[in-house]
N, C-alpha and C positions, 0 to 999 in steps of 0.2 A: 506886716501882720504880727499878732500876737503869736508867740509860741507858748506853747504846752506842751510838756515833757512829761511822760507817765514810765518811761524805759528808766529803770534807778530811782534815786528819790525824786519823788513827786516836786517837779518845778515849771515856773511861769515865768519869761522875761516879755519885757513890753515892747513896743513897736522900734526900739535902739538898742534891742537885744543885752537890756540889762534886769537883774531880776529883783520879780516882786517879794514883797513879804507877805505872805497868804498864813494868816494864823490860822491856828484851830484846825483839829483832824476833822471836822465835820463840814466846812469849806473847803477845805480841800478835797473830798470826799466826794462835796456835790461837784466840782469843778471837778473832778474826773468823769462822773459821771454823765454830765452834759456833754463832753469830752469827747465820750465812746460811743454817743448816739449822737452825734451832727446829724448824719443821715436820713434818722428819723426822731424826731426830738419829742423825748416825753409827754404825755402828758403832769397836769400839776398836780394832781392827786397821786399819780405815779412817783413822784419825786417825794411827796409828802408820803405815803405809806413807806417809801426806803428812808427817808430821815430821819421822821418823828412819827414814826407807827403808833410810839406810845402814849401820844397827846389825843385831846380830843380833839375833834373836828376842827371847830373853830381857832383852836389854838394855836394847832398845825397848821394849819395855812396861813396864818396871821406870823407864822415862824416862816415860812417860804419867803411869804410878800421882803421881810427883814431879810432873810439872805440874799434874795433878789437885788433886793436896795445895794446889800452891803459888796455882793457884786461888783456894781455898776460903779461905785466909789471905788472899789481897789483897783481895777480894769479900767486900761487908757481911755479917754472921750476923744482922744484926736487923731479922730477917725471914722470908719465905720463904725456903727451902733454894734457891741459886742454879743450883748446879750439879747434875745429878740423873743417875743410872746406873739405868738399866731392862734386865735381862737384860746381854744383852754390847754396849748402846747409850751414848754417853754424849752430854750437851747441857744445856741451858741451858732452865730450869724458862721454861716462856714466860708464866706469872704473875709471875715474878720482875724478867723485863728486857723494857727498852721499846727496840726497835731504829731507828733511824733509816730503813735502807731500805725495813725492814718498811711503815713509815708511810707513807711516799713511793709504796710499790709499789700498796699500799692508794687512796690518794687518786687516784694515774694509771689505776685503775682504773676509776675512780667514773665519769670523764669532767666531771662538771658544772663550770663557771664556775668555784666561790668556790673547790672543789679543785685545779684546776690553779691557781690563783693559790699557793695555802697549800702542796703539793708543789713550787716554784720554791722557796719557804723551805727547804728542805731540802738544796738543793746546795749545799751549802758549797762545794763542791772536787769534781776526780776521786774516786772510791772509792779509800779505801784508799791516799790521796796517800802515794808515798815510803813506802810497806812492802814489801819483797821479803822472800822466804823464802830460806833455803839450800839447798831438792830440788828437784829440777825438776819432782814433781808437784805441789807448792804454787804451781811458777812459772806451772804449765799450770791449774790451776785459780784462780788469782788473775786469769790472762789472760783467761780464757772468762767470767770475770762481771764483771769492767770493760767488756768490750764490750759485753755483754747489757745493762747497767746504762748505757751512753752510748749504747744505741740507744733506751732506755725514755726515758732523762733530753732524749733531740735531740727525741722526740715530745713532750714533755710541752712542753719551752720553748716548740717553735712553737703549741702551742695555747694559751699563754701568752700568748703575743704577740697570737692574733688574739683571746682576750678584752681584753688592755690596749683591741686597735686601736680594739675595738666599745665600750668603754667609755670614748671618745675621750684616752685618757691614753697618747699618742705615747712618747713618754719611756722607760715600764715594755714599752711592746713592743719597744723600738730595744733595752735593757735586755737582755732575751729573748733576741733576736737576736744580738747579740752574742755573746753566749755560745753559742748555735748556732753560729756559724762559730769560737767556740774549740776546740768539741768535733768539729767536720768542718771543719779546716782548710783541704780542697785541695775545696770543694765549691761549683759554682757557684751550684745552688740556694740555699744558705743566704748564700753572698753577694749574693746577686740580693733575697732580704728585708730582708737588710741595707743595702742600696745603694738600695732604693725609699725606705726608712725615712728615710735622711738628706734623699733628694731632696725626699719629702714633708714633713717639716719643714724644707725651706729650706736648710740646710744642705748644698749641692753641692760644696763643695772640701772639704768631709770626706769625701763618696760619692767623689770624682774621687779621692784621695789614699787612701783604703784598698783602691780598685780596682786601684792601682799596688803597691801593697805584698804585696796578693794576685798581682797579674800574675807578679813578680818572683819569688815564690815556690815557684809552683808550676812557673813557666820550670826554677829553681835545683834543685828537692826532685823534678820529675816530671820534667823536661824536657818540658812540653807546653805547649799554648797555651791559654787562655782560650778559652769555646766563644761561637760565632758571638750566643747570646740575649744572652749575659753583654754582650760586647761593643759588641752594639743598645743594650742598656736605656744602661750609657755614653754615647753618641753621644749619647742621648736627654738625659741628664743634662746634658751638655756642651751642648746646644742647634744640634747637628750632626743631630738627626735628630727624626720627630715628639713629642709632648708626652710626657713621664712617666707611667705611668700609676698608679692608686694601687695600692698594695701591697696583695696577696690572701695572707696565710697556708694553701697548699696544705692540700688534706688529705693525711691518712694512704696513702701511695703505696702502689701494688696489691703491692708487698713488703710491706711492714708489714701487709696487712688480706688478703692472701691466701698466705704462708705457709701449706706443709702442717703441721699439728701432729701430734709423735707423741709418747708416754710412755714410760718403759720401768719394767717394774714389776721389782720386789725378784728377783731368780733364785732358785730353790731350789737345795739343795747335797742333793744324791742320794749321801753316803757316809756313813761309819760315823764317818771322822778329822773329828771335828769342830771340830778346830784349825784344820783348813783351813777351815771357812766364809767366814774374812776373803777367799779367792779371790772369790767371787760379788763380793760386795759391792764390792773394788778394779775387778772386771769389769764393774760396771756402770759406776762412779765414770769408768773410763777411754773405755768407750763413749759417754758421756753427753760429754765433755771432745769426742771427738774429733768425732762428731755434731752438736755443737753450732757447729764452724768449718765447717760448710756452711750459708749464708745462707739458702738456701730452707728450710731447716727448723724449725720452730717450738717446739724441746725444754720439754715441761713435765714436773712432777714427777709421779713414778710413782704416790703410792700407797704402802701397806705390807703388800700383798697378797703373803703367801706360798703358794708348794706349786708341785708339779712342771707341773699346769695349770688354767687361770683358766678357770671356767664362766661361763657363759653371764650368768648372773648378777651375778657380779660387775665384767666387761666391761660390760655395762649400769651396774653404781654408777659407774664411772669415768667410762664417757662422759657420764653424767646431769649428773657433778658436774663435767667441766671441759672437757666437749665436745671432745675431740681426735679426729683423724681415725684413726691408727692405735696400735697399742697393741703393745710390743715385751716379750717374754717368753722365760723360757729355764731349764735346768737344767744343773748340772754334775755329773759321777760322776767317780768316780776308781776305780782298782784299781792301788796304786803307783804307779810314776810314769807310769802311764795315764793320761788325762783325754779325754770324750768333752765336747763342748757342743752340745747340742740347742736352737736358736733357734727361734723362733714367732711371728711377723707377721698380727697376728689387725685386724680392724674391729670395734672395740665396738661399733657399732652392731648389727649383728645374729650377734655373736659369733662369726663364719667366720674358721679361718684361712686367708690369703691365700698364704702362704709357711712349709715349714718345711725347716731345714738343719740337716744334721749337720757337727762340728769337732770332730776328734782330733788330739791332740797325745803327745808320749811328754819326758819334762822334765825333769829335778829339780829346774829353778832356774825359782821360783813366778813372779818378775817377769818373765822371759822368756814365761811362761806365758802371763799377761796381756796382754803385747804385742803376742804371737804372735794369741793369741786377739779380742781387743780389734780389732784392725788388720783381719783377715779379714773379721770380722763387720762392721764399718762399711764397707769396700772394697764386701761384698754387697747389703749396705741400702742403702746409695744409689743405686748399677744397679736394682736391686730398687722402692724407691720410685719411683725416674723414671719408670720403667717402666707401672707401678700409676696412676700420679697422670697421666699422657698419655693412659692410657687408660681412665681414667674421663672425659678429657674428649672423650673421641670421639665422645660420645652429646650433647652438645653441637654446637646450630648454628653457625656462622661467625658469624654474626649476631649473637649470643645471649653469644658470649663475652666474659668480663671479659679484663682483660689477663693476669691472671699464668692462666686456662685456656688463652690464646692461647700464651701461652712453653711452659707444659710438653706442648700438644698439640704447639709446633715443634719440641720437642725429643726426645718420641715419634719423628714423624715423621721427623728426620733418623737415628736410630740407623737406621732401614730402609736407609741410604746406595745411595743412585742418586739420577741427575740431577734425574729429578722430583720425588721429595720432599723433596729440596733445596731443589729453589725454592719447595715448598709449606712447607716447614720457615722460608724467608725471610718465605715472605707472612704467616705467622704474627705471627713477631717482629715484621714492622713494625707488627702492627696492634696488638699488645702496645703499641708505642711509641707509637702514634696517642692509645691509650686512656691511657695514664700518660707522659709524655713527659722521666718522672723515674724509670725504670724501666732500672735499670744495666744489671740479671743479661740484658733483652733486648738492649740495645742491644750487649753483649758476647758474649751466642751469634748474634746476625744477620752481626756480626765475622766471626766462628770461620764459618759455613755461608757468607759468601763468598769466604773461603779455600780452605775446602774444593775449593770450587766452581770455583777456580783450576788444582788439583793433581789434582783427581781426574776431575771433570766435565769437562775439554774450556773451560772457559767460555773466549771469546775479550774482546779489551780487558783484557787481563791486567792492565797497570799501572793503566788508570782502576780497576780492581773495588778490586785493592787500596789504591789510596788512600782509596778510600769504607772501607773494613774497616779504615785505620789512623785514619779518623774516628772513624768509629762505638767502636773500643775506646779511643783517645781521651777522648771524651766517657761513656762509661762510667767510664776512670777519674775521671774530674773530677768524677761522681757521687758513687763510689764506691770510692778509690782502696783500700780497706784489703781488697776484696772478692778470692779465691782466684780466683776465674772470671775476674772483671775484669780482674785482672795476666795472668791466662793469657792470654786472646783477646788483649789488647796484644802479648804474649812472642810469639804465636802467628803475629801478623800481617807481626812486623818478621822472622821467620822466614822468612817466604816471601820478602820482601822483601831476603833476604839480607844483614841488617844481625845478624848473629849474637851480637857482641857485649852488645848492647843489649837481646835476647833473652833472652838469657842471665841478665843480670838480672833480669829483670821476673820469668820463670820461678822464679827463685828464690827469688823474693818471693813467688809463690805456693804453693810451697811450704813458706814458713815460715808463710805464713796457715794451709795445710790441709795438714799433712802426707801427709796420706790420700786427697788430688786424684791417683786415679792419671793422669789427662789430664797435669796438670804434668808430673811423672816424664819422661813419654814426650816431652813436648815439652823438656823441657830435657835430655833424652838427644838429640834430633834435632838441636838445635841444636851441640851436642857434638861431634857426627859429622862435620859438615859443616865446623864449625871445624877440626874435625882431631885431637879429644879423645877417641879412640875408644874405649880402655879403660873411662874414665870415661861413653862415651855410654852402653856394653852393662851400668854397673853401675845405670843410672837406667831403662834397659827392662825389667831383671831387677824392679828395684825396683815399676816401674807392672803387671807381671803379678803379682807377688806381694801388691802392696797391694788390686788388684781384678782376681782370677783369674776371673771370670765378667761382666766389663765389656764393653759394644758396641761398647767399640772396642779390646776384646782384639787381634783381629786387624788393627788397624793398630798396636798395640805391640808384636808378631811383627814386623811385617811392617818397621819401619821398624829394629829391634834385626838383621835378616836385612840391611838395607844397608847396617847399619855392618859387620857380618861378612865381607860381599862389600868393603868398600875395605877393610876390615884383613886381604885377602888369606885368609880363615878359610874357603874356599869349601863345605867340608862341611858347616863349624858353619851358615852359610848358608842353604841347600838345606836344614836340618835346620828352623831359626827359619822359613823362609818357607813350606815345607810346613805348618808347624801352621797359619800364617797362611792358606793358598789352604784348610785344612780347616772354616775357622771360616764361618758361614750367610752371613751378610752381608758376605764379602769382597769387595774390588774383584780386577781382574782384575792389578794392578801385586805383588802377590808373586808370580803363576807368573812374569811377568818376571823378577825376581829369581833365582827357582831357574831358569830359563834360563838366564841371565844363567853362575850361579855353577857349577851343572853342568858348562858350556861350558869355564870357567875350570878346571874339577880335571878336564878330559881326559874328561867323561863321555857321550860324545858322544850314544849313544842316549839313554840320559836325558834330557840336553839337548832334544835334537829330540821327543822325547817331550812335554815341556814348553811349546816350543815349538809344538807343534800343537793344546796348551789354551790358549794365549796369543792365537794366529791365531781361534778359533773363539771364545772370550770377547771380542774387539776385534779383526772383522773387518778387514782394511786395515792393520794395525797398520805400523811402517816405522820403522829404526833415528833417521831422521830426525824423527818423529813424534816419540818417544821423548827424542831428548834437546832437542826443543822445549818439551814438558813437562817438564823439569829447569828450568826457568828459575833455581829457587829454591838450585842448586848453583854457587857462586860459585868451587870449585876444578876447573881442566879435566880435574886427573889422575883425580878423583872419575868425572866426567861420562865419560872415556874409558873405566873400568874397566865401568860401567854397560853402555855402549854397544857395546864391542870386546867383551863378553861375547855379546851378544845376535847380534852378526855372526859370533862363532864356532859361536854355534847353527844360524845360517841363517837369518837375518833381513836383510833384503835394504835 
C-alpha cells in the first residue's frame, strides 16, 4: 500500500516505502484532504470550492480534472487504482493507501495498554506541520482538524504516560508528558504531571526551572498568574511545604467523556439545476467547520444517507453504529435565485424530531449563499442544543449528577435570568467543578453568572464577587486558554471591572476561536461602547443578533446595542432597540430604563412617563441614585450622566 504521512511534515512513500516528491502546497493540500476523508470522499465541487474558490466555474474544475491527472502521474499504477471517481465523488481507493491518522485514530480507540503505547509512535509532529493553503476554506478546515487531532493526540499521551507509570518505566511517561505540555502550552494540569514526574524521579531543579519558564510565559502570552494547585505542588517541590505526592495520570475530564455528540447527515437538493447540488454539500462542509469550534459539542461523521427525510429506520442504523445523541438533517430547493432550507433535529434513538426550521434566502452569489445560510443555522443549533441537553437533565437528581449534566442543567437554568436561578445556575457549576476540578467550560460560566449577578441581580460586595469571577475565568483560562467561552467569561469579567481595553482583547480572541459565539459579539460590542467606539459597538450587536436571531440572550443584545444608541445621542433608534429588548420573555427590567431613559431625551414626554411607570412596577423603589450605583461598570461620567439625566427628565426621583 501506498503510505501517507500527515503526523510532522506532510509525506508520501510508494508501495517499497520510499518517498515521493509531491511539489506544491496545493497538492499536497488536496492529497491530505482526500486523506482525511476515505471514509466518505467528497464530492468535486467540494474539493473545487476548498481549492479554487476563487476561479470561475468552468475554470475550477477544469483545475480539479488537471490535479486529478497530475495525481494519477505522481501515484504508483502498480497496483490498485489509487485515486477513484464514483458518481460526482472523488478520493482515494482506501485498499490502496495506508493513512497515518487513520491508524492512530484506530488504536486511540481501542484504549488497551500495548495500543496507546504504539499510537504515541505515530506523532511524529503537529498534523500537517508547516502546510497552509491559499483559501480560506482550506485555512478553516486545516484549523478544525488540527485541533480535533491535538485534543485526541493530549488524551492518548496522558494515557501513555500512566501505562509507562504502571509499567515502572518513569522515563517513557516524563517522555509523554512533555509533549503534553508542548501541545497545551499555557495549561497548569499538564504542567502539574509534568512537574510530579521530575520530582518523582529526583530531579527537582529541572521541576523548579520549567516551573519558571512556564511562569514567565504565560505572565508574557496571558498576562495571568499560575493557579494557586500549581503553585502548592512547587512549594512542595521546593521543600517549603508538605511532601510530594506521587504523580496520578487524571482521567479523561467530564469534557472529554461527556460531550453532547451530534452528526449531520448528507442534505438532499430538492431541484431540477443539478449543478447546483455542490450547495448542500459546501453547506454541510461549512456547518460542520463552524460546529465543530464549540467545545461542548462532539461532531461525528454523518453517514451517506440521502433523501428529503431519514426514517425511522435508518436513524436507528446510525445511532446503532456510532451512538451519537443527535442527528442533524435538511433539504434545499431552489426556484431561481430562491432558496428555501428546511432543517431537522431528530434523536436517533427513537426517531422524533426535536426541532424543525425553515431558512429563505433570495441570492445569486452561491458563497454568500452558504454563509448566509451556514451562519443562521449554527447561530439556531446551539440555542437550540443548550436548550435540549439542560433539559433532559432535569429529570436528573442533584445528587445523581455527573459534572458536565451539572453545567448544562446550570446553564438551562441561568437562560430563565432572575436572581434565583442564578444562584441555582452558580450551585450547579460549582458542583460541576467539585466533580471535575479540571473542567474549564464550568469554571468559565460560574465567571459569566457572577457577573451577571453584579449588574443585573442587585448582588452587594460588588468588588469581592468580581474578583472571585476574575479568578474563576482566570483559571479556566490556564485550563483552557484556546477555549471561545473561556476568553469570553475572562473579556466579560474585566468588563465589568472596567478595564476595557484588556476586554477587548480577550473578546476578540474569542471570537477568532468561534466566529459564530453570538455572546462574544455582544460583549465586545459593550465593551466598545463604553470605551467610546460606538459606531463600531452597534456594528458587533447588529452582528450577535444576526449570528443567533433566536438566542436567550437576544434581549440583552437589544438591550445593550439600545445603550450605545442612547450615548451616541440616536434617542429613537433607542427607544426602537430597547423596545424589542423589554418584548423578548425573559427580559430584565433595565431596557424599559433605557427607553425611559431615551424617550425622555427626544422630548417624548408622555411616552417617557408611560415607561416609566413599567419601570416603577417592574423594580418597585427604583431611584436615579439606585440606578447609577448599578453603573459601577461605566468608567465615563458623561456616559453615567446621559443614563441618569434621562431618567430624571422622565420623573424619576
Amino acid at each position: 500500500m501506498i503510505d501517507i504521512r500527515l503526523f510532522g511534515k506532510f509525506e508520501v512513500l510508494d508501495r517499497a516505502g520510499r518517498p515521493l516528491t509531491i511539489a506544491g502546497a496545493k497538492t499536497q493540500g488536496l492529497i491530505a484532504f482526500l486523506a482525511m476523508n476515505t471514509e466518505m470522499p467528497p464530492t468535486r465541487d467540494r474539493v473545487v470550492n476548498l481549492f479554487w474558490g476563487d476561479r470561475f466555474t468552468d475554470q475550477a474544475r477544469q483545475s480539479l480534472r488537471q490535479a486529478a491527472a497530475k495525481l494519477r502521474r505522481i501515484l504508483p499504477s502498480d497496483g490498485p487504482e489509487v485515486v477513484i471517481t464514483e458518481q460526482d465523488r472523488i478520493g482515494f481507493n482506501p485498499d490502496a493507501v495506508r493513512i497515518d491518522v487513520d491508524q492512530f485514530s484506530r488504536l486511540a480507540a481501542s484504549g488497551t495498554d500495548a495500543d496507546m503505547l504504539e499510537a504515541v509512535s505515530y506523532l511524529r509532529g503537529p498534523l500537517l506541520d508547516g502546510l497552509y493553503g491559499q483559501q480560506a476554506e482550506f485555512e478553516d478546515w486545516i484549523a478544525s482538524e488540527r485541533q480535533r487531532i491535538t485534543e485526541l493526540s493530549t488524551q492518548v499521551l496522558e494515557r501513555a504516560a500512566d501505562v509507562a507509570l504502571r509499567q515502572g518505566d518513569i522515563d517513557a511517561a516524563l517522555a509523554s508528558a512533555r509533549r503534553v505540555t508542548e501541545m497545551n502550552p499555557w495549561s497548569d494540569a499538564a504542567q502539574m504531571i509534568h512537574l510530579r514526574l521530575l520530582a518523582q524521579k529526583g530531579d527537582r531543579a529541572a521541576a523548579i526551572q520549567a516551573f519558571k519558564a512556564y511562569e514567565a510565559t504565560l505572565q508574557e502570552e496571558l498576562g495571568i498568574e499560575v493557579g494557586a494547585e500549581l503553585q502548592t505542588l512547587v512549594a512542595q517541590i521546593k521543600g517549603e511545604k508538605g511532601p510530594v505526592a506521587a504523580v496520578s495520570v487524571p482521567a479523561a475530564s467530564a469534557e472529554e467523556q461527556g460531550r453532547t455528540s451530534l452528526a449531520i447527515v448528507p442534505f438532499a437538493w430538492m431541484a431540477s439545476e443539478a449543478d447546483n447540488g455542490f450547495l448542500v454539500d459546501g453547506l454541510v462542509e461549512d456547518m460542520s467547520t463552524k460546529l465543530a469550534r464549540f467545545s461542548w459539542l462532539d461532531l461525528k461523521a454523518g453517514g451517506s444517507t440521502h433523501g428529503a427525510r431519514l426514517t425511522g429506520a435508518e436513524m436507528s442504523a446510525i445511532y446503532g453504529e456510532k451512538g451519537i445523541d443527535y442527528l442533524i438533517h435538511g433539504s434545499l430547493r431552489s426556484q431561481g435565485n430562491r432558496f428555501r432550507l428546511t432543517i431537522q433535529l431528530a434523536d436517533p434513538r427513537d426517531g422524533r424530531y426535536l426541532w424543525v426550521e425553515r431558512f429563505e434566502r433570495q441570492t445569486d452569489d452561491m458563497f454568500d449563499l452558504q454563509d448566509s445560510l451556514s451562519d443562521a443555522v449554527v447561530g439556531a443549533l446551539e440555542s437550540t442544543l443548550e436548550r435540549l441537553v439542560g433539559r433532559h437533565c432535569r429529570s436528573i437528581a442533584f445528587s445523581e449528577m455527573n459534572a458536565w449534566d451539572c453545567y448544562h442543567r446550570g446553564l438551562a437554568i441561568q437562560y430563565e435570568f432572575d436572581a434565583s436561578t442564578n444562584c441555582e445556575a452558580q450551585r450547579h457549576f460549582r458542583r460541576a467543578i467539585e466533580l471535575d476540578p479540571n473542567f474549564s467550560l464550568a469554571y468559565a460560566r460560574l465567571s459569566y453568572a457572577i457577573v451577571i449577578s453584579t449588574i443585573y441581580f442587585e448582588a452587594e460586595a460588588v468588588d469581592a464577587l468580581l474578583a472571585e469571577a476574575q479568578e474563576l475565568a482566570q483559571t479556566a483560562a490556564r485550563l483552557d486558554p484556546d477555549d471561545a467561552v473561556v476568553r469570553f467569561a475572562l473579556g466579560r469579567v474585566l468588563l465589568a471591572r472596567g478595564e476595557y481595553e484588556q476586554s477587548i482583547s480577550h473578546l476578540r480572541s474569542a471570537i477568532d476561536l468561534n466566529p459564530n459565539m453570538a455572546q462574544a459579539h455582544c460583549g465586545l460590542g459593550d465593551s466598545m461602547a463604553y470605551a467610546g467606539a460606538l459606531d463600531e459597538a452597534m456594528t458587533c450587536f447588529e452582528e450577535a443578533v444576526r449570528v443567533s436571531p433566536t438566542d436567550p440572550y437576544r434581549w440583552a443584545f437589544l438591550s445593550y446595542g439600545a445603550t450605545a444608541l442612547l450615548f451616541r445621542g440616536d434617542y429613537e433608534q433607542a427607544d426602537a432597540w430597547a423596545a424589542q429588548a423589554e418584548a423578548t420573555p425573559n427580559a430584565h427590567y433595565w431596557p424599559t430604563a433605557i427607553r425611559a431613559s431615551a424617550l425622555a431625551h427626544a422630548g417624548l414626554c408622555n411616552e417617557a412617563s408611560s415607561a416609566l411607570s413599567r419601570l416603577k412596577s417592574m423594580r418597585p423603589g427604583i431611584t436615579c441614585d439606585f440606578v447609577e450605583s448599578r453603573l459601577f461598570y461605566l468608567r465615563n461620567p458623561a456616559q453615567v450622566d446621559t443614563y441618569v439625566s434621562g431618567l430624571k427628565l422622565a420623573g424619576l426621583s
